[in-house]
MARVEX-288057 format. One record per residue (C-alpha): residue in one letter; x, y, z. Coordinates in steps of 0.1 Angstrom, whole numbers, padded with zeros to 4 digits, always signed. Example, Ala and Ser with C-alpha at 12.3 -4.5 7.8 and 13.67 -1.06 7.14 Angstrom:
// MARVEX-288057
a+0123-0045+0078
s+0137-0011+0071
// end
This chain:
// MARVEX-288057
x+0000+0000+0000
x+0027+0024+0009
x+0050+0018-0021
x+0016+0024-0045
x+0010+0054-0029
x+0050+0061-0038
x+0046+0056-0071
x+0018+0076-0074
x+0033+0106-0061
x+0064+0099-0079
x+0038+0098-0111
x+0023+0126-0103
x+0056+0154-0102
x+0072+0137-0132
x+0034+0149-0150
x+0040+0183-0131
x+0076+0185-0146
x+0062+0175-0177
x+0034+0203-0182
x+0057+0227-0176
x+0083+0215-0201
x+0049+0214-0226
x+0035+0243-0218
x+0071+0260-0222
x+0076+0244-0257
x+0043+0253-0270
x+0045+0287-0262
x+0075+0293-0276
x+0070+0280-0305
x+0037+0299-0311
x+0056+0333-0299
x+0026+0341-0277
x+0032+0370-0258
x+0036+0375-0219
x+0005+0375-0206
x-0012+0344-0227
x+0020+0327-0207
x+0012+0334-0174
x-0024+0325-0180
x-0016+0293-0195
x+0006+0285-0166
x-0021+0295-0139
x-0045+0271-0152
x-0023+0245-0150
x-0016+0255-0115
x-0058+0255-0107
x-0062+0222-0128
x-0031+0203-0104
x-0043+0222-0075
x-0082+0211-0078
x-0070+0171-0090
x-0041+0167-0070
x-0038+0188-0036
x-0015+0216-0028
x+0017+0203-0029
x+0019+0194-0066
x+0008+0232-0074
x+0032+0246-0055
x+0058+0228-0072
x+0037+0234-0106
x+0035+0269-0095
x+0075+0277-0087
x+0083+0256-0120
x+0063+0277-0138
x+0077+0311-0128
x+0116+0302-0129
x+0103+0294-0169
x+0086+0323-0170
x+0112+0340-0158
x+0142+0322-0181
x+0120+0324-0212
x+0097+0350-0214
x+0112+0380-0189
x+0141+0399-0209
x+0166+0393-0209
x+0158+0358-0223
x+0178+0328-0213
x+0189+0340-0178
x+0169+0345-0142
x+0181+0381-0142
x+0150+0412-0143
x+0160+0445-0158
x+0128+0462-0162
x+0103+0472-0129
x+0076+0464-0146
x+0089+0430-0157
x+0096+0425-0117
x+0056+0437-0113
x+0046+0412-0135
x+0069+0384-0121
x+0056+0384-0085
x+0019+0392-0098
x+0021+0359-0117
x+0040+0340-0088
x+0014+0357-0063
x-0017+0343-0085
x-0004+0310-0090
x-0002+0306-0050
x-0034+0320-0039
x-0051+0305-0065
x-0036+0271-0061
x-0044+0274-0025
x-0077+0286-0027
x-0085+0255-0053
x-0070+0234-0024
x-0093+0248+0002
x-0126+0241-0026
x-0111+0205-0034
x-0109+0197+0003
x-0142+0213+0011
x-0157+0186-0014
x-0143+0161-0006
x-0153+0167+0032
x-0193+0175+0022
x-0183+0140-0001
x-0175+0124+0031
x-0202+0137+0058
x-0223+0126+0029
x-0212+0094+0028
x-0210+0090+0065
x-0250+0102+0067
x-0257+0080+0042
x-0243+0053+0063
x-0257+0059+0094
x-0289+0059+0077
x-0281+0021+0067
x-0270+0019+0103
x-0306+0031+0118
x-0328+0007+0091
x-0305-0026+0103
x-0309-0012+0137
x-0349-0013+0130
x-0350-0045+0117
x-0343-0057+0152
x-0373-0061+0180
x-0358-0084+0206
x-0330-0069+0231
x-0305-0098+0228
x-0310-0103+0186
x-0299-0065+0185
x-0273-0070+0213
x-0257-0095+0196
x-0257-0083+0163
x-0251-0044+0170
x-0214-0045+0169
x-0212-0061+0133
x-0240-0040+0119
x-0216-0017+0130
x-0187-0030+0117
x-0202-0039+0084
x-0217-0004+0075
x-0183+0022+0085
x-0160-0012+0071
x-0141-0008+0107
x-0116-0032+0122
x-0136-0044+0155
x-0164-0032+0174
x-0172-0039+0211
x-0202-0031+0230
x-0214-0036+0273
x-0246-0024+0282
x-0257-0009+0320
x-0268-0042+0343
x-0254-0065+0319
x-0221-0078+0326
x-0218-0099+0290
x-0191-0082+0263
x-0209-0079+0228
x-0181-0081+0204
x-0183-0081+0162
x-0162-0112+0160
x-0142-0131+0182
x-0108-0120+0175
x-0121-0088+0188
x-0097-0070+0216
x-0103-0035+0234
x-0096-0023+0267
x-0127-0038+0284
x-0115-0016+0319
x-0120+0015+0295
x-0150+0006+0281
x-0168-0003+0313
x-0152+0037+0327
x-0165+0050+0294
x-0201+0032+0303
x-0203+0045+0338
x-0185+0083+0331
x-0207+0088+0298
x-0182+0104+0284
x-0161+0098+0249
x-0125+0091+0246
x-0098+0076+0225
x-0069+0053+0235
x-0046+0038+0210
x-0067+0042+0176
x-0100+0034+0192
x-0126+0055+0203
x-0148+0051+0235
x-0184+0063+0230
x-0212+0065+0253
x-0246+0054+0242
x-0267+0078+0259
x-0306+0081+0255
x-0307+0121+0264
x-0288+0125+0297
x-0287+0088+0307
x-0259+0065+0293
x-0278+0028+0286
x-0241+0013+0272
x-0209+0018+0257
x-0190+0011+0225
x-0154+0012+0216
x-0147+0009+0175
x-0112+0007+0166
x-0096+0013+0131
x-0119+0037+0117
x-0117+0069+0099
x-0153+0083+0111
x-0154+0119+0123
x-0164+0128+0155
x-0199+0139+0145
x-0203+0107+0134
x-0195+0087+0163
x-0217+0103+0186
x-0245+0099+0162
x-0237+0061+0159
x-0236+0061+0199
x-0273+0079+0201
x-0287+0056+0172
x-0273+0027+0193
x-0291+0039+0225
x-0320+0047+0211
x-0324+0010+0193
x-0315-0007+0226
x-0343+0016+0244
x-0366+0009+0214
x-0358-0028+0215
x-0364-0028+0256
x-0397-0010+0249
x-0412-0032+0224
x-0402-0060+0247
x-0422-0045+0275
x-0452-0035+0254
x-0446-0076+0242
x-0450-0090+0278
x-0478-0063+0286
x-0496-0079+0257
x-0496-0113+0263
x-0501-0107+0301
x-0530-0088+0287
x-0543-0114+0263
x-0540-0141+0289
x-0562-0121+0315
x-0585-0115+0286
x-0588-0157+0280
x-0587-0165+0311
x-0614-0142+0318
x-0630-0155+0284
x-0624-0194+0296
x-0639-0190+0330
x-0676-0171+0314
x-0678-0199+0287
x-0670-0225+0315
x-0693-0208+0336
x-0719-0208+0313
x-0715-0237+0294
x-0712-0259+0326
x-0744-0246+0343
x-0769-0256+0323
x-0757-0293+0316
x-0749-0296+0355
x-0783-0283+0365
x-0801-0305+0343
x-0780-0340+0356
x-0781-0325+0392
x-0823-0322+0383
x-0827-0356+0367
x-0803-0377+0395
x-0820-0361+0423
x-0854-0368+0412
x-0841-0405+0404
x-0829-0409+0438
x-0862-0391+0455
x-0880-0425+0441
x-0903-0404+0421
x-0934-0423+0410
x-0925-0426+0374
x-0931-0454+0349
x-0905-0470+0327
x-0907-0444+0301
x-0900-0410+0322
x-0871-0427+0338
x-0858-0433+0303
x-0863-0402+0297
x-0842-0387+0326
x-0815-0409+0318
x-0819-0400+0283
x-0813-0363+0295
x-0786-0369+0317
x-0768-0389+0285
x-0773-0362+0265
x-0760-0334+0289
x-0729-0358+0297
x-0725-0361+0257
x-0724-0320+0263
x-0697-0319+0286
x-0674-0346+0273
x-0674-0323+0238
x-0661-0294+0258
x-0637-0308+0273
x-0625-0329+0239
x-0623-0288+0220
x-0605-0273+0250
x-0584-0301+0246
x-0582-0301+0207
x-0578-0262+0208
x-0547-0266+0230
x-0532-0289+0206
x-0535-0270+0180
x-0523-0237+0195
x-0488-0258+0200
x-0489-0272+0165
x-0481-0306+0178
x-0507-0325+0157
x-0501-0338+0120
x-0524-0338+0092
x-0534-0371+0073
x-0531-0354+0038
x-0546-0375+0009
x-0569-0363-0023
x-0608-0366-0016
x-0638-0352-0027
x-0652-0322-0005
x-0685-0344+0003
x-0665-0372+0018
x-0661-0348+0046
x-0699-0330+0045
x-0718-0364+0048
x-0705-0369+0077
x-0702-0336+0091
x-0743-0331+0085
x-0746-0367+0104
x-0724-0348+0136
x-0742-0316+0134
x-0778-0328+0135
x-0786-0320+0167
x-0778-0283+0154
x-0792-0285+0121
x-0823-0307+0127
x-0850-0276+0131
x-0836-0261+0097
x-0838-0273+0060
x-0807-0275+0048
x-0803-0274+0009
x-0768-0286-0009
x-0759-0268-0045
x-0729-0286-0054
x-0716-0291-0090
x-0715-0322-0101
x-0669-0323-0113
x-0657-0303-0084
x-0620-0312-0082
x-0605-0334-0054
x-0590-0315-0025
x-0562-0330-0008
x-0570-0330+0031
x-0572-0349+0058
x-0606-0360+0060
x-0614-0365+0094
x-0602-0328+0103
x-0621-0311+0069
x-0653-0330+0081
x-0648-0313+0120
x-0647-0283+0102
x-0679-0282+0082
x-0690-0299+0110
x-0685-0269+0131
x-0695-0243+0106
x-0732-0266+0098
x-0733-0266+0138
x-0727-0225+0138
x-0753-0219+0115
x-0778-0236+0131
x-0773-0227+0166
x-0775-0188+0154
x-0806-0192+0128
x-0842-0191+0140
x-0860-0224+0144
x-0870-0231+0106
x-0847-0207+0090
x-0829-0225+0056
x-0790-0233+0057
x-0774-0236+0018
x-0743-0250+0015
x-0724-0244-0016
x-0689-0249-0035
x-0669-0234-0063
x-0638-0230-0080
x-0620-0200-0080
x-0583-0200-0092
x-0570-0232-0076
x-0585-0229-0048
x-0616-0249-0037
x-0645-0227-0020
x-0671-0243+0004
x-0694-0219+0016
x-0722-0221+0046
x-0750-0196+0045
x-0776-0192+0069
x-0804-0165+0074
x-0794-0161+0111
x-0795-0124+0130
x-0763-0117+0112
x-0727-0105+0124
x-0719-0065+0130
x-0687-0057+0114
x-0666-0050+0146
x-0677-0089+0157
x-0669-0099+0122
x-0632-0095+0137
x-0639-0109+0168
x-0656-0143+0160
x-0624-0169+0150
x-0606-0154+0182
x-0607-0179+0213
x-0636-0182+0234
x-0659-0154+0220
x-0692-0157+0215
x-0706-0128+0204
x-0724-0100+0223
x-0759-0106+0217
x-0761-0146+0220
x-0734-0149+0249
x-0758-0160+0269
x-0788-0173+0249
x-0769-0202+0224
x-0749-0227+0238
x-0711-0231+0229
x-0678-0221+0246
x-0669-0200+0214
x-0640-0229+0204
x-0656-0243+0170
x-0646-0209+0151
x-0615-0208+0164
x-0608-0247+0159
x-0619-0241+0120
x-0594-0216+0115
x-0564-0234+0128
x-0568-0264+0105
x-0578-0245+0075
x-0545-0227+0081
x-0524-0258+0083
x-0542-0271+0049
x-0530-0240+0032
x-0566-0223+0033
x-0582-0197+0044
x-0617-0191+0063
x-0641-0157+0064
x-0671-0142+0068
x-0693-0118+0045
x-0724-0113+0071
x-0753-0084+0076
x-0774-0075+0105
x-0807-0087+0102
x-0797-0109+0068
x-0777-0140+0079
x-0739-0147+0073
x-0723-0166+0047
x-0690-0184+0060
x-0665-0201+0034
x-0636-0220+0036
x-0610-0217+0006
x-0588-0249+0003
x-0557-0256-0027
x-0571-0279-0053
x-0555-0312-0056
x-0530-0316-0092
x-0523-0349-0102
x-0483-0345-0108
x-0491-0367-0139
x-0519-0352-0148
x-0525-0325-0179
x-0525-0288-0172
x-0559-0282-0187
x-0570-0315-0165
x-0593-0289-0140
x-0604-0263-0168
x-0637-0253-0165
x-0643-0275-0135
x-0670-0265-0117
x-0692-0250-0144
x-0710-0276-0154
x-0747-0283-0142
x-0751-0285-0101
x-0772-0307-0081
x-0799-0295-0053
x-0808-0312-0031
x-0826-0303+0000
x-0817-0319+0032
x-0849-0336+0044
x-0855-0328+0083
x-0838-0351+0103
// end
């Protein structure tokens, strides 16, 4: 590196030498007079003093005069001046060629400094967009000194924070005078030991850390904004981790909260009614064969009631860790609805329900069991929020390659701020909270495993006018089948066929 430079030094006066010798020649030989000389020479000196820095016009401005001087001052061919006027002219053009060299060197460095601080802003807003990117404390702890590192292109870059005791360094190899640092993190104030600076991250008048960055050529502007950028995305990344934990503490008091009125709820009535059936079993009640069937038939039913509770709390905690798999195998969409109709009876027996399917919908690959819980859940939705004798349509449809299965119902409809509400955990819904029976879990059960099939579930409801909920599953492609295999499919004529009333 040095020896390059050398050469290019030793480059650059040989070209000084050189311009003069040209310039000398030239004019000469044209016989231009004195003053088209001296200009010619001066912009020479600008040109080497804007280009090259100082030193090379002051040696491109000396050279110049002694030839201006030797060849153009009379009497030619020696450094003597006879005439005043030709010593006038002699310092006027050695005067010029200095101030004017060094007032190009003053607009070169000028440049090249608003060059730099441009550069350096331009970096630091690299610095604060990588410092952004970062939400959690430790990810921007650890990786704060090489985001440093890698935007200024510095040698190493060490870091401590207050009430941490770890040392946060760009790479291993890393070595600064940790004693320093620490002084530097409790003082808040800068300094500079052996090539590397000490700066203070301070967030206003409180220091959060320190940094020490060593081998750089940053000004000192420059590290004191790095040092604030740093303490305000460690302060940032703190906060966001409070508002975090604030959150979830929230959420969790909201479902807890959420768990224990469905529980509440959805226990009571069941409970009462076994507690009401045993007790008049065990008072001997005069009743014939038939009523006591009838009890136990209740008390089955409400037992039936309870165990499905507990089976979606249990379900809906699986799910929410992602430890379950899905069986995933190409099937027709009413493999899954025959069934699901059979397991939502109860739900759907005081409504007609009417099926419009076409008659070449494409296979879906799902896993059966789980697509049929899902209609299951949205036939048992509709019919628990519909009036007694209000229709439920089911329909499908292609659109792109996805598969769309619809429910509609003519129920009391969904208010747009619910509409947001309804697939989250445990809600019910304002109005029927405490008049339709559910622990708000089949909604939120629905989503999950249309999520993991790589589909999506929504509403499109209206007060007073029912809701229409679809579910949007990936067509299955036979890998050996032909591109044009699913044109057109579903467009054909549909079947519809009315459910009969259970």
């Amino acid at each position: 590196m040095v020896k390059s430079q050398a050469r290019i030094q030793a480059a650059r006066f040989s070209l000084v030498v050189a311009a003069i010798a040209i310039i000398t020649a030239t004019d000469l030989r044209l016989h231009v007079n004195v003053t088209t000389v001296a200009l010619t020479f001066l912009i020479a000196v600008l040109l080497a003093s804007a280009y090259w820095g100082l030193r090379y016009a002051l040696v491109l401005a000396l050279g110049a005069a002694a030839a201006f001087n030797f060849y153009f001052l009379p009497p030619v061919g020696t450094f003597r001046i006879l005439h005043p006027q030709d010593w006038v002219a002699f310092f006027a053009f050695l005067t010029t060629a200095l101030v004017a060299s060094n007032l190009a060197e003053r607009a070169r460095r000028d440049a090249e400094s608003a060059k730099h601080r441009r550069r350096e802003a331009e970096q630091l807003y690299q610095l604060s967009q990588r410092f952004l990117a970062s939400e959690s404390e430790l990810e921007l702890l650890n990786a704060l000194p090489l985001y440093v590192k890698q935007t200024f292109s510095v040698r190493d870059v060490c870091m401590v924070v207050d009430g941490n005791p770890s040392l946060y360094r760009s790479s291993p190899s890393a070595a600064v005078d940790e004693s320093l640092l620490r002084l530097t993190l409790l003082r808040g104030e800068p300094a500079v030991q052996n090539g590397t600076a000490y700066i203070p991250l301070r967030l206003s008048v409180r220091t959060v850390g320190a940094l020490a960055v060593s081998g750089y050529d940053l000004s000192r502007e420059t590290l004191d904004a790095i040092g604030s950028l740093a303490g305000l995305a460690l302060e940032r990344a703190r906060a966001l981790e409070a508002l975090s934990k604030n959150q979830v503490t929230q959420e969790n008091q909201r479902l807890q909260s959420a768990l224990l009125d469905s529980v509440t709820h959805e226990l009571h009535t069941p409970l009462a009614t076994i507690k009401d059936n045993v007790t008049t079993l065990l008072n001997g009640a005069a009743l014939d064969d038939q009523g006591k069937r009838a009890l136990l038939r209740g008390i089955d039913e409400q037992t039936d009631r309870l165990n499905r509770m507990v089976d979606e709390a249990a379900e809906m905690s699986q799910l929410d860790s992602g430890n379950f798999k899905l069986d995933l195998r190409p099937h027709s969409i009413q493999e899954a609805l025959q069934p699901a109709l059979q397991d939502a009876k109860a739900a759907i027996e005081n409504h007609p329900v009417e099926i419009a399917l076409p008659l070449d919908l494409p296979l879906v690959r799902i896993d059966l069991a789980r697509m049929r819980e899902v209609l299951m859940h949205l036939l048992d939705n509709a019919g628990k929020y519909s009036a007694p004798g209000a229709p439920i349509k089911i329909t499908a449809e292609v659109k792109s390659d996805f598969l769309v299965i619809s429910v509609a119902d003519r129920g009391v409809g969904i208010d747009t701020f619910e509409q947001t509400q309804i697939f989250d955990k445990f809600y019910r819904g304002g109005r029927q909270r405490y008049t339709s029976p559910g622990a708000g879990m089949g909604l939120p059960i629905a989503k999950v495993i249309i999520a993991a099939h790589g589909g999506t579930i929504a509403v499109v409801s209206q007060l007073g006018s029912g809701s229409v909920f679809s579910v949007s599953i990936p067509i299955y492609v036979d890998p050996g089948a032909s591109p044009q295999t699913h044109a057109g499919a579903g467009q054909s004529n549909r079947v519809d066929s009315p459910m009969p009333r259970p």
